[in-house]
N, C-alpha and C positions, 0 to 999 in steps of 0.2 A: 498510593503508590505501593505494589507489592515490590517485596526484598528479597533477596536470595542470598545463602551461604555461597563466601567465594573459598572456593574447593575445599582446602582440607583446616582451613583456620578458622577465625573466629571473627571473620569480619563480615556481619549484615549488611549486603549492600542494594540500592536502590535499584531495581531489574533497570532504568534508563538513569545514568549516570549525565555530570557533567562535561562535556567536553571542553577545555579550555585552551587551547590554541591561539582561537578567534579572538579572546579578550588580549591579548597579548600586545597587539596592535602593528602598526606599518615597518615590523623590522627589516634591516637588510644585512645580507651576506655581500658585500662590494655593491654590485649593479644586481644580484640575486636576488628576488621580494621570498623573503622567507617568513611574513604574517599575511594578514588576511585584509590588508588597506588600512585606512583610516578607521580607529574607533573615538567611544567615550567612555573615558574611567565612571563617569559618574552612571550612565548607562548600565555599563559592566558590571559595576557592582548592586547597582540595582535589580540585575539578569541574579547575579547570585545570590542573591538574598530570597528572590520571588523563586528560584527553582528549589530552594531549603526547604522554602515557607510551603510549597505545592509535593513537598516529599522526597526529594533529590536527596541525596546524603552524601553521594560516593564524587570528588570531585578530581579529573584528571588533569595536569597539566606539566609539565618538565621545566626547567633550567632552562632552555635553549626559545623556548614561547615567549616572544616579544624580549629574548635577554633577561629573562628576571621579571619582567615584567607580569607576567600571567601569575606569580608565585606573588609576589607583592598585593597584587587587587584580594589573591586569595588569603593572605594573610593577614591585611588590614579588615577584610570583611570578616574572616570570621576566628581570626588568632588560634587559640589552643582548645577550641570548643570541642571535646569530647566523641560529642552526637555527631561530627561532622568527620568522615571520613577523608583522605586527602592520599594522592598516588602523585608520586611527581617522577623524575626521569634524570638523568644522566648519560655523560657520553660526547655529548655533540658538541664542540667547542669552534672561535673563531680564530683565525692567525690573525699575526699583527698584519698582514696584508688583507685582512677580513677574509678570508677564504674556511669555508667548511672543513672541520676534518675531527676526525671522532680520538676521543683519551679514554680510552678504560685500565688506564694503572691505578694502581691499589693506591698512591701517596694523589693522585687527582680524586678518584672517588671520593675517599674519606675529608680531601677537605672540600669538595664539591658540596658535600652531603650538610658538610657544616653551613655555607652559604644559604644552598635552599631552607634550612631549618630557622634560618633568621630571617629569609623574605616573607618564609611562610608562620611565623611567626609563632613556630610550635617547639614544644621540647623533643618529641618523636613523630617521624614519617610513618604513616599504616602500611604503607607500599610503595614500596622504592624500584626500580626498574630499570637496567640496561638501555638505552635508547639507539634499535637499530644493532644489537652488538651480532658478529658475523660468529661464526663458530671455530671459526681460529683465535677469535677474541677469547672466547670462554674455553676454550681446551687448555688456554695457557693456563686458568684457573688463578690469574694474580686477581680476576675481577671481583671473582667468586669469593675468592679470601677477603677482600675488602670487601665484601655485602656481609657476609659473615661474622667478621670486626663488629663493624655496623651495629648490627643483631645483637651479639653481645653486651655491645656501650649502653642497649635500648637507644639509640637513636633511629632504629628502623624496627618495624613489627615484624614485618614479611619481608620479601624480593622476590621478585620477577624478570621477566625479559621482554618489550617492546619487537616484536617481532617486523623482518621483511616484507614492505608489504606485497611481491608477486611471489617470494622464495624461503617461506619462512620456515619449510620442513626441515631442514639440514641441526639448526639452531634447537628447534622445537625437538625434535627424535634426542638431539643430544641430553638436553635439559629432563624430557620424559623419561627417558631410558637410565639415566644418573640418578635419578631422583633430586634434582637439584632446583631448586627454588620453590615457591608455590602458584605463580600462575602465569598465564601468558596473557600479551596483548596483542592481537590478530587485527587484519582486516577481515571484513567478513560483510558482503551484503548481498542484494539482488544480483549486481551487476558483477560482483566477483567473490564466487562462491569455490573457490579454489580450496579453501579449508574445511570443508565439511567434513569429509572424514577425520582431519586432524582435531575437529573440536569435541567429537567422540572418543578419539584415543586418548586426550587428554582430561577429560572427563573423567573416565574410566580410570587414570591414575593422582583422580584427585586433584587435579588442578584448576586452580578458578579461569576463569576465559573474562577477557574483555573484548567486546566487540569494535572497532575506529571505525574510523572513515563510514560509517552505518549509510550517509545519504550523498556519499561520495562528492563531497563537498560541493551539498545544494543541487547537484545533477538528479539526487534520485525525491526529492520534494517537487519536483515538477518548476522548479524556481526560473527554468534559463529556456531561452530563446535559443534557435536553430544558428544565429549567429552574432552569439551573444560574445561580449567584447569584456574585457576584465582589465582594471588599472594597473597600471607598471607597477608599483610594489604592490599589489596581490599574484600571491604564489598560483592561483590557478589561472593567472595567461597563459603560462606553460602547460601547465597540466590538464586544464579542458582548452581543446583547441579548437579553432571553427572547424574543421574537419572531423573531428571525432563526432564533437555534439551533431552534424548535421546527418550522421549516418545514426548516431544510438537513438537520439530522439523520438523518432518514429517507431524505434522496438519497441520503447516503451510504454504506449499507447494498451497494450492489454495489462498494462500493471494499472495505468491511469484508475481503467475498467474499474479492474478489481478492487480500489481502494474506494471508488463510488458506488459500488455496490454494498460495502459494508458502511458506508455512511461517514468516512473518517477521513482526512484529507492526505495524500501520498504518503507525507514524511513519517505520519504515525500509522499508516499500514508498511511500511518498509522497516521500522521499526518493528513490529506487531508481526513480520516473517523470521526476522532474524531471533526475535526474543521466543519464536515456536521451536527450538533447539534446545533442548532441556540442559546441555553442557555449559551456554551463555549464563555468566554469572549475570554479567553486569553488559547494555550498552551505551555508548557515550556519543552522541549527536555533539555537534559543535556548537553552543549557542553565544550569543552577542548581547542579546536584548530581553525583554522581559515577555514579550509577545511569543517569544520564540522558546523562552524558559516553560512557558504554561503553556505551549501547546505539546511542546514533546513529552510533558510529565501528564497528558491525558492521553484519550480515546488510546489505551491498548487493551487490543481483543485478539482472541482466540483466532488463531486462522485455521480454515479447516484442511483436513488432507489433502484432499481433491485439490483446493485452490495453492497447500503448500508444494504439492509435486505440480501441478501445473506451473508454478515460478520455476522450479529446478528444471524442466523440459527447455522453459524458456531460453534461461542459460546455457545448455546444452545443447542446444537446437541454434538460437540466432543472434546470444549473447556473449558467449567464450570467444568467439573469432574477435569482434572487437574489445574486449580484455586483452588480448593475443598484441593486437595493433595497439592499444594505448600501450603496452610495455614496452613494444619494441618502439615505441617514437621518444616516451620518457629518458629509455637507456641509453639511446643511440646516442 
């Protein structure tokens, strides 16, 4: 597994990181499925052990992942292990009515920060991160002061910001242009290439990148059917709809190609696009299982020009419109 400096600090991290969401398991916001279905802790944790063991180092996951839950697997497994880097999240909390809704005050941060450092079972976070925070959040700067705190106590290394995933420039320009934090966490893949430019200008001033959503939850592995059906607590009934998938599907068809041509299967040529962007520190696929751990920490390869500007046409040509329409179905 090759490593890459994330931006201007000192953290080595694994070019394909953990994603941890998924191990989180079947949480709910009210009737809202805010995890990814049914899992197994024992599973889970076996995924994390196998993706260390295969070179993985950098492991993502928030406060809000299965409730504590994703922080917990990751701190029983691998406690205050050094070699093990660990990025968790704040922000997103639930009402007593279970309803969504974000805290970025300085007296929740800092005892937020407390909580996760005992699920996750460490003295200090490598990277701490706003989760989703808007940029009227951080201008107020109560947030910023509490990450700063933080820093100071040593209970955090770094801080960053978990960015929007259709709208993150407003947040991003602020943060870059302040010099405030060290990195960002984008969406970024085949199918929504909206931050290209922004992963260059942030580059350029030094700041590490995290790549999310890389296979757009299972859409860009080639994993779903044209009308493919997802369980009531999994977050993506809503979010891939029969409708979307029956129109993207068949765009996809010359990515298939491409990823048979280099002899690797989807997820790790869609992978192996995004990680051809020199400003990507780190990307973080979702994984679940141990099968899934070892195949995202192999076969990445060079993509060539030719083939990297031919995905960006494809975008630009007959994949932005539907980007366009899954925003506006998500927000409406």
């Amino acid at each position: 597994m090759e490593k890459r400096q994330f931006g201007n600090t000192d953290l080595i991290v694994s070019e394909v990181g953990f994603g941890a969401w998924a191990i989180g398991g079947p949480a709910m916001a009210g009737d809202i499925p805010i995890g990814w279905g049914k899992t197994n802790d024992k599973e889970s944790i076996s995924a994390l052990k196998k993706a260390f063991d295969s070179g993985i180092n950098f492991f993502d996951t928030a406060d809000f992942y299965g409730l504590g839950h994703s922080e917990k697997l990751i701190g029983n497994t691998f406690g205050n292990d050094p070699s093990v880097i660990i990025a968790t999240k704040v922000g997103h909390r639930l009402s007593e009515k279970q309803q969504i809704y974000t805290d970025y005050s300085k007296n929740y941060i800092i005892k937020a920060c407390e909580h996760s450092l005992k699920r996750l079972k460490r003295d200090q976070i490598d990277y701490y991160q706003l989760h989703t925070a808007k940029k009227d959040d951080l201008e107020k700067m109560e947030s910023i002061e509490a990450l700063e705190i933080l820093k100071e106590q040593g209970k955090i290394r770094f801080w960053g910001v978990s960015l929007n995933t259709y709208n993150p420039f407003p947040e991003a320009e602020f943060l870059i242009d302040n010099g405030l934090g060290s990195g960002l966490q984008i969406v970024f893949n085949i199918l929504n290439q909206r931050t290209r430019d922004l992963i260059k200008k942030a580059s350029d001033a030094n700041f590490g990148i995290i790549a999310r959503m890389p296979l757009q939850f299972g859409l860009l592995a080639n994993k779903f059917k044209q009308d493919e059906k997802f369980g009531g607590n999994d977050h993506r009934k809503f979010r891939l709809k029969e409708k979307f998938l029956s129109e993207v599907i068949p765009e996809l068809d010359a990515v298939w190609e491409m990823a048979t041509a280099y002899n690797i299967p989807p997820a790790a040529f869609n992978l192996s696009f995004i990680l051809s962007f020199t400003g990507v520190s780190t990307v973080i696929p979702g994984i679940k299982n141990t099968a899934q751990a070892i195949a995202n920490a192999e076969n990445i390869m060079a993509i060539s020009q030719n083939d990297k500007n031919a995905i960006i046409d494809l975008y630009e040509t007959r994949l932005r419109h539907l980007l366009d329409d899954l925003e506006r179905d998500e927000t409406k």
